[in-house]
C-alpha positions in Angstrom: -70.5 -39.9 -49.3 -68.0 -41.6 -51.9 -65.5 -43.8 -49.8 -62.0 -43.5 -51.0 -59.0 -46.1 -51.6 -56.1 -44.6 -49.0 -52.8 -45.5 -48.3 -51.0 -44.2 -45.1 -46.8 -44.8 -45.0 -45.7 -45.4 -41.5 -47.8 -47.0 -38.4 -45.9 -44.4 -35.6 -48.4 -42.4 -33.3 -49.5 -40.0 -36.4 -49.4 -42.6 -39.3 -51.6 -45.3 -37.6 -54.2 -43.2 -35.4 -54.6 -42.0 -39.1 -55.1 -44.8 -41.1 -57.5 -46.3 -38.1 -59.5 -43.4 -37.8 -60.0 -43.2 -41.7 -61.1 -46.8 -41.8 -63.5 -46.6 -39.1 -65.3 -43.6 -41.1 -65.7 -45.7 -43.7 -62.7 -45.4 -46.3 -60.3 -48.7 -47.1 -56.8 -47.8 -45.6 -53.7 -50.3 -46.7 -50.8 -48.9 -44.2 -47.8 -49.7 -44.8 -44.1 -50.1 -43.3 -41.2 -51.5 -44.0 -40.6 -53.5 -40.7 -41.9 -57.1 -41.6 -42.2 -57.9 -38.3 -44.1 -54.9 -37.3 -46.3 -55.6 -40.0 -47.4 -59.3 -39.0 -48.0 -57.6 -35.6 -50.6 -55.6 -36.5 -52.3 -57.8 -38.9 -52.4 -60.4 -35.4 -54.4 -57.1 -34.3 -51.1 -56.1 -31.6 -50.5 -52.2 -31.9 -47.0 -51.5 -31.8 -47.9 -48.1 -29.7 -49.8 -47.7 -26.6 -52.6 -45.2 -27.1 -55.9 -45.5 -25.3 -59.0 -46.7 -27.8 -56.7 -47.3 -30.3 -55.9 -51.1 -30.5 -59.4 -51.7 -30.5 -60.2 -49.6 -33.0 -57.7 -51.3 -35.6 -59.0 -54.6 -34.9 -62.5 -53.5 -35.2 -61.6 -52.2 -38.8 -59.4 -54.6 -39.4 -61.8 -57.4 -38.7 -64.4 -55.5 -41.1 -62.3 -55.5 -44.0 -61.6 -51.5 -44.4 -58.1 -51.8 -42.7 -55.2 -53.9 -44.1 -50.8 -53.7 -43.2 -48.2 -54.6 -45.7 -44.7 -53.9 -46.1 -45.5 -53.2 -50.1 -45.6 -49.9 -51.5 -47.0 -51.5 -54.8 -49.8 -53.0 -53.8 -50.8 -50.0 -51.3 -50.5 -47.6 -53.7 -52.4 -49.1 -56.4 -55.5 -47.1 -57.6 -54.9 -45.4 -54.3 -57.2 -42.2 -54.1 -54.9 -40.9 -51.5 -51.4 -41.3 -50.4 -50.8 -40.3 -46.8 -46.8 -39.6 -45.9 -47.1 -40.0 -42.2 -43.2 -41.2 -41.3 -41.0 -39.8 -39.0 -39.2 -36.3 -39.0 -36.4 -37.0 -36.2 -34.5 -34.0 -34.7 -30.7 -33.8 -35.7 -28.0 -32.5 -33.6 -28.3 -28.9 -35.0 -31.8 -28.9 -33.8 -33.2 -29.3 -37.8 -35.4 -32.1 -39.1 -34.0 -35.1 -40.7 -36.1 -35.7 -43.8 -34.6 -39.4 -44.8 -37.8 -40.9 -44.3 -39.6 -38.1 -46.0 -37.5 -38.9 -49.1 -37.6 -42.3 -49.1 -41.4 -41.8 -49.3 -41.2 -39.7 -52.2 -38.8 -42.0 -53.9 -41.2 -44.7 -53.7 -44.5 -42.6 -54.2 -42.6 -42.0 -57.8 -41.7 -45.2 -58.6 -44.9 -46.8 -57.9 -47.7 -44.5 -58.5 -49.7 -45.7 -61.7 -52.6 -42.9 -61.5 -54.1 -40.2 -60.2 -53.4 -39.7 -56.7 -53.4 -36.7 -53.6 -50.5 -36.9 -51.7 -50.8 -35.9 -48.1 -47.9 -35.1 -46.0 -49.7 -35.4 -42.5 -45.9 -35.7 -41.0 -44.7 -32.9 -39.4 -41.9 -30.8 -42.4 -40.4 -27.7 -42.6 -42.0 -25.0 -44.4 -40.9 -25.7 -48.1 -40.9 -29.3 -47.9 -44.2 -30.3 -49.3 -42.9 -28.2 -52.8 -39.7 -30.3 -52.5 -41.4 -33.4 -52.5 -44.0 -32.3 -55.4 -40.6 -31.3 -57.6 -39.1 -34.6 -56.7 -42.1 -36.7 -57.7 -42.8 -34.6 -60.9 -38.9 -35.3 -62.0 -39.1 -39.0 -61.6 -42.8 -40.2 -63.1 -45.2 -38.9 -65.7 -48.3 -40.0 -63.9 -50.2 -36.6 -62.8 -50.8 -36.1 -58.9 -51.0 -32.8 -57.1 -49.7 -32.1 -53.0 -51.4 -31.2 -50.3 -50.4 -30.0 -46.5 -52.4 -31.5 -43.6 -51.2 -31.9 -40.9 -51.9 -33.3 -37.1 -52.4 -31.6 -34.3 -52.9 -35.0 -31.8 -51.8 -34.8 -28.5 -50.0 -38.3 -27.2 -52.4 -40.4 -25.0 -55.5 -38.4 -26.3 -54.9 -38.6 -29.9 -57.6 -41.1 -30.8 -60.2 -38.4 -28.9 -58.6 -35.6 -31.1 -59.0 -37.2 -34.1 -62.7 -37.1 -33.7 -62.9 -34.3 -31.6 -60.4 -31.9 -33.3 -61.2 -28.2 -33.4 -60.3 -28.0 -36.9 -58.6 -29.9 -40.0 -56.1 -27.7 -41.8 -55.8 -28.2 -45.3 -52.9 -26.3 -47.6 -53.2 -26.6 -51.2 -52.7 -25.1 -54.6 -54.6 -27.1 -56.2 -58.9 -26.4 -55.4 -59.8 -30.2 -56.7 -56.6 -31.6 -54.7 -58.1 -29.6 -51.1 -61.6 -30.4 -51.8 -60.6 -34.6 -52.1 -58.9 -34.2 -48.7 -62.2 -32.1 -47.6 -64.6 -34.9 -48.6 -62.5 -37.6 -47.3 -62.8 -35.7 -43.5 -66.0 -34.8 -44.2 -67.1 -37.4 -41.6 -65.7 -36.3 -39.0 -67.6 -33.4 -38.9 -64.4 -31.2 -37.6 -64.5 -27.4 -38.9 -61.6 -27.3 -42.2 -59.7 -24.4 -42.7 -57.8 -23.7 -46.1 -54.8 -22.5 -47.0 -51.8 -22.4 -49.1 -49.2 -25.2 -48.4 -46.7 -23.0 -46.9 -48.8 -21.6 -44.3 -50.0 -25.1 -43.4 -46.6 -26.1 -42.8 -45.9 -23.1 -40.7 -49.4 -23.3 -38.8 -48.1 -27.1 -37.2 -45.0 -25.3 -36.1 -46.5 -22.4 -35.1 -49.2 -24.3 -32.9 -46.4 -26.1 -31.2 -44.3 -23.2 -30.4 -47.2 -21.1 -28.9 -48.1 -23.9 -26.6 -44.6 -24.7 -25.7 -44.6 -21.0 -24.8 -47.4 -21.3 -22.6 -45.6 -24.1 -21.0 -42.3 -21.9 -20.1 -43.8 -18.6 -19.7 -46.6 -20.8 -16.4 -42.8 -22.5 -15.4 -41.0 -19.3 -15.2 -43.6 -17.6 -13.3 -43.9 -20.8 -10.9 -40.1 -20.2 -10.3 -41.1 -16.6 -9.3 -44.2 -17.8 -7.1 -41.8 -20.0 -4.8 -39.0 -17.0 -4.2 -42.0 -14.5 -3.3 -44.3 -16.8 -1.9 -47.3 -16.4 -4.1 -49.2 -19.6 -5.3 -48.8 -20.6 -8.9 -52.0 -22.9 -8.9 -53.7 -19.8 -8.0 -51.8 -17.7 -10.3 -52.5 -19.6 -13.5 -56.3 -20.0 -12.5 -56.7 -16.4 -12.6 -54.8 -15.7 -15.7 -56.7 -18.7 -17.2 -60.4 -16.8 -16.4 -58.8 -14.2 -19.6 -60.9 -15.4 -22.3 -58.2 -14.0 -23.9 -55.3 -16.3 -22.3 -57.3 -19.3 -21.5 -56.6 -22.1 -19.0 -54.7 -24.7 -20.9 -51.3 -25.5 -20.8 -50.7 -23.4 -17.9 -50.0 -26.0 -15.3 -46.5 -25.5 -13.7 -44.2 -29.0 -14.0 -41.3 -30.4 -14.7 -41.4 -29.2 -18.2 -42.9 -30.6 -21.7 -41.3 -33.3 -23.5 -42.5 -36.2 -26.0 -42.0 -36.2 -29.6 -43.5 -33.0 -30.9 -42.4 -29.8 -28.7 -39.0 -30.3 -27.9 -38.7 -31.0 -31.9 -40.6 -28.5 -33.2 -39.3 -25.6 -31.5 -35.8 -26.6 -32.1 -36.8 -26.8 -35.6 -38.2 -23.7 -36.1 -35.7 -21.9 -34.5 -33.3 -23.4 -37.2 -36.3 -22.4 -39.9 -36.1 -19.0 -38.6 -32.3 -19.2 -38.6 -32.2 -20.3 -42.6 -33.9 -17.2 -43.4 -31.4 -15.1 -41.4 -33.8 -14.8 -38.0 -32.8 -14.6 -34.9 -36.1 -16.1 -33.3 -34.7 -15.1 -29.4 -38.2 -15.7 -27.1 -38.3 -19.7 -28.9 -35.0 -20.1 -27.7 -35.4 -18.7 -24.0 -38.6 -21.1 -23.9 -36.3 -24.0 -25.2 -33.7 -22.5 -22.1 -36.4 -22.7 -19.6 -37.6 -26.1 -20.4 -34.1 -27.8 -20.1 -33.5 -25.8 -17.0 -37.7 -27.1 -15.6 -36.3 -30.8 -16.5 -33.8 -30.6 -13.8 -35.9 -28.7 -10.9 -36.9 -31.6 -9.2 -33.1 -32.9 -8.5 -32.1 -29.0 -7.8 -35.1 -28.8 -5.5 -33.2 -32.4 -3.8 -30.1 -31.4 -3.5 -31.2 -28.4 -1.9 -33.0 -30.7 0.9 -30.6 -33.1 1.1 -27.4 -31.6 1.0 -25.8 -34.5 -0.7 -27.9 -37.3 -2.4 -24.7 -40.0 -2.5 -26.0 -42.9 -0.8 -29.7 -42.3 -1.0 -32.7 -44.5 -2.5 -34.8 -42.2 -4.8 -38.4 -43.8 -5.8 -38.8 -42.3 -9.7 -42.9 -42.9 -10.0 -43.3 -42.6 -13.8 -41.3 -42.4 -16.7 -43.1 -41.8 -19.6 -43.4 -37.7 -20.7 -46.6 -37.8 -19.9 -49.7 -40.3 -18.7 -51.7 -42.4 -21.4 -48.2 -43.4 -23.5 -45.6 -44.9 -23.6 -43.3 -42.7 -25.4 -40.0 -41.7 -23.8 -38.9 -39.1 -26.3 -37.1 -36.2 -24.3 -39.1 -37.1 -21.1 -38.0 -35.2 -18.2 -37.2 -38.8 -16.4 -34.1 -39.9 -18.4 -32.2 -36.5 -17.7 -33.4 -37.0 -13.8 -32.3 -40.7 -13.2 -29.0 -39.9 -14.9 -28.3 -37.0 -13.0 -29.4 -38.6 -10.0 -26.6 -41.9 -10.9 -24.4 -39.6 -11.3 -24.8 -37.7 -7.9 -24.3 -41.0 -6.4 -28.1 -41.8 -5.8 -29.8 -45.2 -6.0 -32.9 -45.2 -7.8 -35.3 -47.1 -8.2 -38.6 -46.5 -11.3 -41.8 -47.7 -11.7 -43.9 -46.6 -14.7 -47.5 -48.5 -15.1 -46.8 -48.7 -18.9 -43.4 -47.3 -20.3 -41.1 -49.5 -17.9 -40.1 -51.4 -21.0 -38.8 -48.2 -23.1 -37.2 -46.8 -19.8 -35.1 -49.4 -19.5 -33.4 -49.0 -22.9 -32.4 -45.0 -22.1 -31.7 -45.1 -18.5 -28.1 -45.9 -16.5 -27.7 -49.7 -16.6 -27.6 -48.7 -12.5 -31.3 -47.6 -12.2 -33.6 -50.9 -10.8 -37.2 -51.3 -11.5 -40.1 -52.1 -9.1 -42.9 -54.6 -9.9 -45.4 -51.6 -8.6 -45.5 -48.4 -7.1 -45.4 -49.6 -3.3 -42.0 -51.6 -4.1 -41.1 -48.6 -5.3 -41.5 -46.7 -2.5 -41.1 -49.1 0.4 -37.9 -48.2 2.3 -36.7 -45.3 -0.4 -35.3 -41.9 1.4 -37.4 -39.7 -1.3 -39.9 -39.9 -4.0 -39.6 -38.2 -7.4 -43.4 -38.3 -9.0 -42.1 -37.4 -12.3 -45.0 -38.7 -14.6 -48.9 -38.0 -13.6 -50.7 -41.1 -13.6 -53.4 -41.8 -12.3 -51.7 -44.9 -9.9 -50.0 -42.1 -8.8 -52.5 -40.0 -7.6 -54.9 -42.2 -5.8 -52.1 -42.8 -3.4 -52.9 -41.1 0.2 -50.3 -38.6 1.1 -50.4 -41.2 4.1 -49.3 -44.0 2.1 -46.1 -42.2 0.9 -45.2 -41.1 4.7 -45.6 -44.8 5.6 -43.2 -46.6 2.7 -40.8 -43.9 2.3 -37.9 -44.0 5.1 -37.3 -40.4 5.8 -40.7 -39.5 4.2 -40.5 -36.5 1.5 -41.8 -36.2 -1.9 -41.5 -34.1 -4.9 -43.6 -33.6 -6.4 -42.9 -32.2 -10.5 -46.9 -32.6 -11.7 -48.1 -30.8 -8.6 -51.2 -33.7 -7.8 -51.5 -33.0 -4.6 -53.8 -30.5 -2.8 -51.7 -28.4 -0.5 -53.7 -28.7 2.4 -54.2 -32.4 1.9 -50.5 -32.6 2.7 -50.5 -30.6 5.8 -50.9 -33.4 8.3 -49.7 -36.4 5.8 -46.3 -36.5 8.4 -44.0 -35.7 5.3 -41.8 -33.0 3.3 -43.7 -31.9 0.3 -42.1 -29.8 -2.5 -44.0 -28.9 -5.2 -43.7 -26.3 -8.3 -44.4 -23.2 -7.7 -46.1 -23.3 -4.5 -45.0 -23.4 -0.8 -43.2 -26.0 0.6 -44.7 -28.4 3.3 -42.7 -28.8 6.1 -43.1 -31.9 8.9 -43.4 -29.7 11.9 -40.6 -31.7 14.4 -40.4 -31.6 17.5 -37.3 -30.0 19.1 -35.0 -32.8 21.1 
């Protein structure tokens, strides 16, 4: 195995679970950024993300001498082997992906490259980028290069397990010498490779996406249909998740998907579709169930309630989902603003993400020290985000703190029968309600 001289551009979730997964197999990674101070940070061994395994990882590498940060594109990409774009695709307001960063990588991949070099666009583009950014290059330097597609298929909070447990590493490329580099260099992770061309790459990272966030709606849409005909979605899904031909993943009912990929991606590629003069209609009802899921929990409230002006709701996580702290388009900013507005109080606890949340939520929203202060004297309890804190409560616990005790629940953690005789309200998703049996006065 011939270790090779990398480069990755950006340190977000994709750019420096990449760069510290290639050093730890052995190749010398420079990342770099532009943020100075981001930069320093990570050379002190801080990681600017939380993602389990990870910081210990870079300092590992770092410490050994195959990692390095700098904020110069000159020095990174000198005799670089391999340039990795891994930056940020943001969503716009028409739902397509803002390529800035994408560009400005380009730009500086031509202005500084001084030989040989793959460039991998590990971000996530739409289909036709990768050729944009090879005409771009090719216009503005003379020194040869060739493009290749690979990109990631992490999932938040896991993606350090992924990386070395991935089911396979797609690689699109024209160029047989250019796929084969990228090959070798993941040769140790001893993940199957599939190649391609660099179009259906791009498409098969949308593609991915979309199926799952179809998955996602299609479970949420039949949990909606479990509660009005009193069927059991947990039992629903389990059965359809015994078809080899279905499988059992991403069928848990909730509250929705959010994070940085799916709510992107599918809004992308309905825009992709649109360019070429498609109408892709099931992407969009799967985008029109998930904002409609987001909102369940206060529906399911208000229902309950009658009026929620004046009461204390306890918001237990606000992170998308457990193991990160990423807010992107997690189902708890819509919820505490809707709940401000409906004249709740509430008050969030997150193990992890407290310090994004309070940067996107109503300047009204207070924030406990821990899940108990959380609870303690609140008329209702939104469990929004699945960690683990979370779930080691008793159902006892909750009926305890809570003043008027009644919980719902948007991950469904609790065990139906467990919640029978835990003295509270429990709503769930797509299951039956449990119902304090009072006594008549």
């Amino acid at each position: 195995m011939i270790f090779k001289k990398i480069a990755v551009v950006g340190t977000g979730y994709v750019g420096l679970v990449t760069g510290v997964a290639l050093s730890e197999i052995g190749h010398s990674v420079t990342c770099v950024d532009i943020d100075e101070q981001k930069v320093a940070s990570m050379r002190e061994g801080i990681s600017p993300i939380y993602e389990p395994g990870l910081s210990d990882l870079m300092k590992k590498n770092y410490e050994a001498g195959r990692l390095s940060f700098t904020t110069s594109h000159e020095l990174a990409f000198s005799d670089a082997d391999a340039i990795y774009i891994a930056v940020g695709t943001p969503q716009k307001e028409d739902g397509t992906a803002d390529l800035r960063f994408i560009e400005s990588v380009a730009r500086n991949i031509a202005e500084h490259l001084t030989s040989y070099a793959v460039i991998v666009t590990k971000s996530t583009v739409p289909v036709g980028t990768n050729d944009y950014i090879k005409q771009y290059i090719e216009k503005h330097t003379d020194v040869s290069f060739d493009v290749v597609s690979n990109p990631e298929f992490l999932r938040e909070g896991s993606a350090v397990h992924d990386t070395f447990n991935g089911d396979r590493i797609v690689i699109g490329s024209d160029s047989p010498f250019a796929g084969q580099v990228i090959e070798d260099i993941n040769a140790p992770f001893g993940i199957p490779v599939f190649k391609t061309d660099i179009r259906s790459a791009e498409m098969i990272k949308y593609a991915s996406n979309a199926f799952l966030a179809t998955k996602i709606s299609f479970v949420n849409e039949i949990a909606t249909l479990c509660e009005k005909l009193g069927a059991n979605v947990e039992d629903v899904a389990k059965g359809m998740g015994q078809d080899k031909r279905i499988g059992e993943k991403f069928l848990n009912a909730g509250i929705g998907y959010g994070g940085s990929c799916f709510p992107k991606d599918t809004s992308a590629l309905v825009q992709i579709a649109g360019n070429v003069e498609h109408e892709f209609t099931l992407l969009k009802a799967v985008i029109e169930v998930n904002y409609k899921q987001q909102r369940l929990l206060l529906d399911k409230a208000k229902e309950h309630f009658g009026s929620l002006r004046g009461k204390t709701i306890a918001m237990l996580g606000t992170a998308f989902k457990p193991n990160t702290d990423d807010m992107r388009e997690a189902a708890s900013t819509i919820l505490a603003r809707e709940l401000v507005l409906a004249g709740a109080h509430v008050v969030a606890y997150d193990p992890i993400a407290m310090d994004a949340a309070k940067k996107l939520f109503p300047e009204a929203v207070d924030f406990a020290e821990n899940v108990k202060s959380a609870l303690k004297g609140a008329d209702a309890a939104f469990l929004v985000t699945e960690w683990d804190d979370f779930k080691e409560l008793r159902p006892e616990q909750y009926a305890s703190l809570l003043k008027e005790p009644v919980l719902f629940d948007g991950r469904n953690c609790y065990d139906l029968e467990g919640m029978k005789g835990a003295g509270m309200d429990y709503y769930s998703i797509g299951r039956p309600v449990v119902k304090v049996e009072r006594e008549l006065v």
